[in-house]
C-alpha positions as CSV (number, residue, x, y, z in Angstrom):
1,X,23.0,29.1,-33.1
2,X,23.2,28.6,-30.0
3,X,20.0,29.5,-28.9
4,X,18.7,27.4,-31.5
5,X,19.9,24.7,-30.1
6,X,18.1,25.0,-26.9
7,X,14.7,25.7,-28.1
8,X,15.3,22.1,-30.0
9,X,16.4,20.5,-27.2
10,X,13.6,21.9,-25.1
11,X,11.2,21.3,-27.4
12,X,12.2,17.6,-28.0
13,X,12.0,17.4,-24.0
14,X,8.4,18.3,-24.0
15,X,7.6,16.4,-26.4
16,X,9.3,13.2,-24.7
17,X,8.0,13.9,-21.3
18,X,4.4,14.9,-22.2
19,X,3.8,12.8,-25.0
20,X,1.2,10.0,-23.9
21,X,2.7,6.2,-25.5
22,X,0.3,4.4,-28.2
23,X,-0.5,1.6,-26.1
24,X,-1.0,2.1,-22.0
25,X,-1.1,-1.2,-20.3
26,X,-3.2,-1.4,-17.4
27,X,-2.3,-2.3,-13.6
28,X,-3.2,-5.1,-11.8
29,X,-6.5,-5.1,-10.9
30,X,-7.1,-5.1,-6.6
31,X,-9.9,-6.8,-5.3
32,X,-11.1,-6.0,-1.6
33,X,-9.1,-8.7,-0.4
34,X,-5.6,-8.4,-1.7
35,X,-5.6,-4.4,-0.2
36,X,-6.5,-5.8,2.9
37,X,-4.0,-8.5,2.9
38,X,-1.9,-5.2,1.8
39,X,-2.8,-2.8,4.7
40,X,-2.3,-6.5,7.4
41,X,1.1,-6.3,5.9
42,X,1.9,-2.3,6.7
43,X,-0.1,-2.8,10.4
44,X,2.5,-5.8,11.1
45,X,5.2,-3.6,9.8
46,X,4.4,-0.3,11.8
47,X,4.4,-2.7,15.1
48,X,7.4,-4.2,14.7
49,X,8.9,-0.2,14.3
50,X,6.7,0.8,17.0
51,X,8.1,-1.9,19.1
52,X,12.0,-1.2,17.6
53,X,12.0,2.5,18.9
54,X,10.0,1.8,21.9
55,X,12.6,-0.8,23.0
56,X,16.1,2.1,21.8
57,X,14.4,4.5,23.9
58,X,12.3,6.5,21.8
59,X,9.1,6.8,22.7
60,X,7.8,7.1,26.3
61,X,5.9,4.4,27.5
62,X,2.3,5.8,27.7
63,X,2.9,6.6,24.1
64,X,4.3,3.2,23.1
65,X,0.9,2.0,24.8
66,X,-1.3,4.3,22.4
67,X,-0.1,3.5,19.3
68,X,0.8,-0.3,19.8
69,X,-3.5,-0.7,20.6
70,X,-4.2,1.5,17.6
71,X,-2.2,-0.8,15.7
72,X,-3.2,-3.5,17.6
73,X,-6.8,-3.1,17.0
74,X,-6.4,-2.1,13.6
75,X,-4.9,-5.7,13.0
76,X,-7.8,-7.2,14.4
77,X,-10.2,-5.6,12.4
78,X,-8.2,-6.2,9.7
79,X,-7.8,-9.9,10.3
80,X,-11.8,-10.2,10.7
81,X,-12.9,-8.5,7.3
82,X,-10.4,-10.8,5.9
83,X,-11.7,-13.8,7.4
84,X,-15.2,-12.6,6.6
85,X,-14.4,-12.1,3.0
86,X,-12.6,-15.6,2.7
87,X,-15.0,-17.7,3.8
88,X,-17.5,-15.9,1.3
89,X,-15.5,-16.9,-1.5
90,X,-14.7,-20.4,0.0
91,X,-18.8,-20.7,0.1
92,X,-19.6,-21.0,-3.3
93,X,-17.2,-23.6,-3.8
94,X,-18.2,-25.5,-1.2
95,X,-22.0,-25.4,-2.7
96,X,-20.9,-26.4,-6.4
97,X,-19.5,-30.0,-4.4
């Protein structure tokens, strides 16, 4: 009886966890911009870590150096492609005036 018992529940389990639902709704959509407004988020948020450990005696200094102008120029690319991509979608808008 036992063993029963387990093969149901097991089965039932399988069931629940591989069955796929009737209706599957789909994500947001990302557009180029909103994952690089994403990514500026993360770069600003690995600085201010870098920074954080650099400053409780973590990391050595020449490494601090590295990885904050990695970061740094990261940003700055980041920032530009943004910019870039903004004032392409601010130009058609500009034109219908």
């Amino acid at each position: 009886m036992m063993i029963a018992a387990c093969v149901l529940m097991t089965a039932a389990l399988c069931f629940y966890i591989f069955s796929l639902p009737s209706q599957v709704e789909a994500g947001e959509e990302k557009t180029r911009l909103t994952f690089l407004r994403e990514r500026k988020e993360t770069v600003y948020e690995n600085l201010r870590d870098l920074n954080f450990e650099f400053k409780a005696g973590k990391l050595p200094e020449a490494d601090y150096e590295g990885m904050r102008a990695s970061l740094e120029d990261e940003a700055a690319a980041l920032l530009g492609e943004i910019e870039a991509l903004e004032s392409l979608s601010a130009l058609p808008q500009a034109v219908r005036r």
